[in-house]
C-alpha positions in Angstrom: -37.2 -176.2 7.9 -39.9 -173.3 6.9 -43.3 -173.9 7.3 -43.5 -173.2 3.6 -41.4 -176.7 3.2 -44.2 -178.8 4.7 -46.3 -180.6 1.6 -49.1 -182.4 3.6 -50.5 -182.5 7.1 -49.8 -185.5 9.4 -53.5 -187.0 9.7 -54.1 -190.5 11.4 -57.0 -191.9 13.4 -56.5 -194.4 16.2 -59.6 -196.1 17.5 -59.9 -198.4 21.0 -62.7 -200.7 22.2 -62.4 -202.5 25.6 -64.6 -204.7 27.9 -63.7 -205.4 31.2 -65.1 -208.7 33.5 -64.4 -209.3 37.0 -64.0 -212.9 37.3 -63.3 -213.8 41.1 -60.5 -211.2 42.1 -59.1 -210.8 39.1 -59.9 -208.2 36.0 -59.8 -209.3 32.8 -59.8 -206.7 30.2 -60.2 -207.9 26.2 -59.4 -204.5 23.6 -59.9 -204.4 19.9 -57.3 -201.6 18.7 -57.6 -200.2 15.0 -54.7 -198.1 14.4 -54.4 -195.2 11.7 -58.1 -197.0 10.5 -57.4 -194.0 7.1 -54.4 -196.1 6.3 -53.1 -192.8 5.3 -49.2 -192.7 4.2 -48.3 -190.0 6.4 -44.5 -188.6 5.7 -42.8 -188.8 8.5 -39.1 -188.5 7.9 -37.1 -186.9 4.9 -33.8 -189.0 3.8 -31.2 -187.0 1.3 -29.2 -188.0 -0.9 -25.1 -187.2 0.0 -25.1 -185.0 -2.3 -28.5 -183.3 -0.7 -29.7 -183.1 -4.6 -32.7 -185.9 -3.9 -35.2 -186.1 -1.3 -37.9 -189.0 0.1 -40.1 -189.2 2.3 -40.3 -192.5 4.8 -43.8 -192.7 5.6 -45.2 -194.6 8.7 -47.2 -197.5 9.6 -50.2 -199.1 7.3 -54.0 -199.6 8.9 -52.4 -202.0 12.1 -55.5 -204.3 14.5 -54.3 -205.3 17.6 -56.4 -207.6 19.5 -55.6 -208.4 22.9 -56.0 -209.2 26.6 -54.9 -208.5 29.8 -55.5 -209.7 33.1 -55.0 -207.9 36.7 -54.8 -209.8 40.0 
């Protein structure tokens, strides 16, 4: 592939909060995880057709929150 074959820049923005307590001997961590917050489409793949006279694009993942926990002992 030629660099002239390239029709848009990749462009996605991950953002991470966390807050950590010590309770006793154990860590608890709690995260709030926003990921590609520009919901951009980016392309990330080409599929052809068998006879290579089509092409699409297979983008990636929409705007995504994760919420979670985790706890060390």
């Amino acid at each position: 592939m030629a660099v002239a074959d390239i029709e848009e820049l990749f462009e996605q923005l991950d953002l991470r909060v966390d807050r950590r307590f010590v309770i006793g001997a154990a860590r608890l961590v709690v995260y709030l995880e926003g990921l590609n917050v520009t919901d951009r489409a980016n392309g990330e793949e080409y599929v052809y057709s068998v006879d290579y006279a089509r092409r699409s694009t297979i983008t990636g993942l929409p705007a995504i929150a994760v919420v979670g926990a985790r706890v060390d002992l």
